[in-house]
N, C-alpha and C positions, 0 to 999 in steps of 0.2 A: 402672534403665534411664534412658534419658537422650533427652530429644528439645528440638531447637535452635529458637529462636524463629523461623528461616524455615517450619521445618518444620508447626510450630504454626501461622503463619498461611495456609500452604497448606492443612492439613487443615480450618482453618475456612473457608476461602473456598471451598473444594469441596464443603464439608455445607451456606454458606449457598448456593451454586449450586443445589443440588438441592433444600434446600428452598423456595426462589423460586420453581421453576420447578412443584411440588405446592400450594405458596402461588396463586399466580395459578392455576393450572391450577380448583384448588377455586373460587376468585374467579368465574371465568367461569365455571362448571356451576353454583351457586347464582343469581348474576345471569342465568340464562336461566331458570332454574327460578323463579324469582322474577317473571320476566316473562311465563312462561306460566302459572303461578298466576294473575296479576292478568287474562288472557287482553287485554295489551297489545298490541296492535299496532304493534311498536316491533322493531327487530332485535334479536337473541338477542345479536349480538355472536360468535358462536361462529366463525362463517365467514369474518372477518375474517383479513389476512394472517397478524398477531402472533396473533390466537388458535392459529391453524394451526400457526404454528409452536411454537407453548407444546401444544398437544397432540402432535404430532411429537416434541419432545422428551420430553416426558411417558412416551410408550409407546418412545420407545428407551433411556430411562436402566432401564423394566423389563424390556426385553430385554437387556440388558449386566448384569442385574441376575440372570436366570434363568441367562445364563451363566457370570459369575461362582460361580454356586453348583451348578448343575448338568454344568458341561462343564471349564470350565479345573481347577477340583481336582483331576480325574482324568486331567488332560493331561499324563505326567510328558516331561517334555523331558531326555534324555541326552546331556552334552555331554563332549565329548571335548578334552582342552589334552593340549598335549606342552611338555613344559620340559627342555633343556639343558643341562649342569652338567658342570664340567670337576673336578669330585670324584670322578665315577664312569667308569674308561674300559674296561669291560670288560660290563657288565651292563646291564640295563635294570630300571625297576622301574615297576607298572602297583598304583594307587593308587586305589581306589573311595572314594567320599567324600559319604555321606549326611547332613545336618540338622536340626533343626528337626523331627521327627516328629509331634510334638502330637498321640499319637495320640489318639483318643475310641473312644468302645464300637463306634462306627457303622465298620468297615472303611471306607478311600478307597484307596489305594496302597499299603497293608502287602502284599497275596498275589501283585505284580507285583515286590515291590523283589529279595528272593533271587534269584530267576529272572534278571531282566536283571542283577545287578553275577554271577553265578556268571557268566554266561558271556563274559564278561572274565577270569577265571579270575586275579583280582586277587591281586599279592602283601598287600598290606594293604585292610584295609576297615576304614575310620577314619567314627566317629562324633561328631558334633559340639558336641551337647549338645541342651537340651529336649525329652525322652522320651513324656510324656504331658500331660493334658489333667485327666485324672482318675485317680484310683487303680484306679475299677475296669478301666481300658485297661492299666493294668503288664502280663498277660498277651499282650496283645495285642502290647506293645511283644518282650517277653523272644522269643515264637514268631518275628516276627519278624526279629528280630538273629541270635536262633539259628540261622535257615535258613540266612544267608548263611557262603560259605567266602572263607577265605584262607589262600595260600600259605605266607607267614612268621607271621600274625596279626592278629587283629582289637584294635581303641586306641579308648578313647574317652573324653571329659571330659564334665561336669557343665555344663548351661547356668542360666539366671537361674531358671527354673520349678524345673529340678531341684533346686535347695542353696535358694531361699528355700522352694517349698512342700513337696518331698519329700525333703528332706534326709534323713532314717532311713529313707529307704525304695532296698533293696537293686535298683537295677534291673538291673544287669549281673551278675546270678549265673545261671546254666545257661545266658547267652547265646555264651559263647567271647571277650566282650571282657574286656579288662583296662583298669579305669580312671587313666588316666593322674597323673592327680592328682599335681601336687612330683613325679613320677619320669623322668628320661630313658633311656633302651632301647635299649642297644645291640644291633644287628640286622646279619646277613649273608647274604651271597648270593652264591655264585660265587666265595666267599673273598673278597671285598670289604665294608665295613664298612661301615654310616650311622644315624643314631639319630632315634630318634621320643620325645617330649619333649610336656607337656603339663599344664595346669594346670586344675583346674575353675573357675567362674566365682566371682571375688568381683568386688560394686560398685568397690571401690579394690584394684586388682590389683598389691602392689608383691614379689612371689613370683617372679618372671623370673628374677630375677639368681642364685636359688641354684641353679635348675633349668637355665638353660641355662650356667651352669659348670660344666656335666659333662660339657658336649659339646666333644669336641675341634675346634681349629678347623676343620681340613684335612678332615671326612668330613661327606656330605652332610648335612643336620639339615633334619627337619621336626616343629613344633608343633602343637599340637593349643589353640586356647580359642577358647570361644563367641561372640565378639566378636571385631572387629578393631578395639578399642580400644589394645591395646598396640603396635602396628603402631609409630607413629614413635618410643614409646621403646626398640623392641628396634632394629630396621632400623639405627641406626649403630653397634651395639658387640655385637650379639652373635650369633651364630655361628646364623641361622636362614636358611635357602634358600627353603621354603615353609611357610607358613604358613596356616594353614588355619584357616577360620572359618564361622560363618554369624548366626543372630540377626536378619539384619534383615527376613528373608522377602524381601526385595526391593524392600517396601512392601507385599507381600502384594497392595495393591490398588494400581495405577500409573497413569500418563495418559502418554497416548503424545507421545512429543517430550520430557517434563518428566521422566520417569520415576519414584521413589519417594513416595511424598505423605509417609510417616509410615517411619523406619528406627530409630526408637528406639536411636540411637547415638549416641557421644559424638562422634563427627566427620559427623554429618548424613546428607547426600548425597556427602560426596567417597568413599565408601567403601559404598555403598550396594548395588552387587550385581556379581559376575564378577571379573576378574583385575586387579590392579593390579601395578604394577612400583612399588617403594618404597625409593628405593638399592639394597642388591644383594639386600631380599628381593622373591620373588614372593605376593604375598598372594592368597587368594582369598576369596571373599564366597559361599558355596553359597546360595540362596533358599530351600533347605529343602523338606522332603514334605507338613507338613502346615500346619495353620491357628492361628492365637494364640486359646486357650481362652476358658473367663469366656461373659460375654455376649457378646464379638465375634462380629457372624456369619461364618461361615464359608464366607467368598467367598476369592478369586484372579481380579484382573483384570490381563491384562498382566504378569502373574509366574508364571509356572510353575512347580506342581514339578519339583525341579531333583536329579538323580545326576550326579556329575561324574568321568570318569574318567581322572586325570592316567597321562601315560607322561610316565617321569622316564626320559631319552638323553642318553649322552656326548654331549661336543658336537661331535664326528667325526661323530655318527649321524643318520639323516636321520630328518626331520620325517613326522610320519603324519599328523597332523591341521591341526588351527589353526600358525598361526605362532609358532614358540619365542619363547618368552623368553627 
């Protein structure tokens, strides 16, 4: 993983924020306690403006705090993109696009996800990589993937968690996905042709070139890796339309106006969550379902979990959603 020294001194200015603001908060509650111990007759200090507002902030960082962990995880936001392409003039194709799962033993949005991408009745339903949390949640993940359908087929790559800490461990068997890994897939529809293409995650990823020379120019191509690390050296030479990613959760935890604090990627914030236009591919950034493992607590501030469900339209056809690309 990779995180950029802007990045690093935003997440420390934002832990030393918060702890100033428990710093002084403790300050004043001892310095009153202290002066009614000695039973001084001298102000507490507490009621003062700065105090006020050093407690104010106090109880709203633990109310953003209770939210965070009790309200937004389970807030999944379904977003809907349409994207245009003069590869396909006859068909449509409708792309469910989940991430980041992280599941843990404790269900959050695993018994919502089948339900809402089935009824899009998605020709694919592509996976993006980081599965679990722990080993003992593989179940959790396999039930869930399993649930969901697709028309042509369900694709899915390997993220950082997955090949460094689960690498021998099988998570895509009895779920209907096929791991993408070096393989590109030619797929049809309507008698029309376009290929899905995909890599699992390595640190130094230079495996592109064998994988998307399989894909012919002229039919549509969408990739599959964990990151949107490779983005500026595929974008001028190789035959990818969409691109699909996720990894950075979005910052998982965000500030509003700045947006990502922390994207553990190798291009920061320029690439940090939603749709990007990058020469002629379109990339997209999923925020993913679930939380980054280990000791991180498991907040979401300002990032939602995120299902993303692209319609890929001739570009004759009219827009249903957001504005085409």
């Amino acid at each position: 993983m990779h995180i950029s020294a802007i990045e690093l001194a935003s997440a420390f200015a934002v832990v030393g924020f918060l702890a100033s603001i428990y710093v002084i908060e403790a300050f004043l509650l001892l310095r009153a306690f202290v002066i009614k111990l000695m039973n001084r007759r001298v102000p507490s200090g507490l009621r003062t403006k700065p105090a006020l507002t050093v407690h104010a902030l106090a109880v709203i960082i633990i109310i953003f705090g209770l939210y965070g962990y009790f309200i937004e995880p389970y807030w999944l936001d379904v977003r809907e993109v349409t994207l245009k392409t003069g590869k396909l003039k006859n068909i449509t194709l409708t792309i469910a696009q989940i991430s980041d799962l992280h599941c843990d033993t404790r269900l959050r949005n695993e018994l919502k996800l089948a339900s809402i991408i089935n009824s899009f009745r998605p020709d694919l339903v592509v996976f993006t990589g980081d599965a679990v949390n722990t080993l003992k949640a593989v179940p959790v993940f396999e039930n869930t993937l399993g649930a969901m359908e697709a028309g042509i087929g369900k694709f899915a790559v390997r993220g950082n968690f997955d090949t460094v800490y689960y690498g021998n461990v099988d998570l895509f068997s009895g779920t209907g996905f096929e791991d993408l890994d070096k393989k590109a897939v030619r797929l049809t529809k309507g008698g029309e042709e376009f290929y899905i293409s995909g890599l699992d995650y390595i640190y130094h990823n230079t495996l592109w070139p064998g994988v998307l020379g399989q894909v012919p120019p002229d039919r549509y191509s969408i990739f599959l890796y964990h990151t949107p690390s490779l983005i500026e050296s595929i974008a001028p030479s190789y035959n990818v339309d969409l691109y699909l990613s996720g990894h950075t959760h979005g910052g998982q935890v965000a500030v509003p106006f700045y947006g990502a604090i922390l994207t553990f990627s190798k291009y920061g914030k320029k690439y940090e969550a939603g749709l990007y236009k990058v020469g002629p591919v379109a990339l997209y950034v999923n925020r993913g379902i679930g939380m980054e493992g280990g000791f991180v607590p498991r907040i979401r501030f300002f990032s939602r979990p995120e299902i993303t469900i692209f319609h890929i339209i001739p570009e004759t056809g009219a827009s249903r959603t957001d504005p085409a690309v």
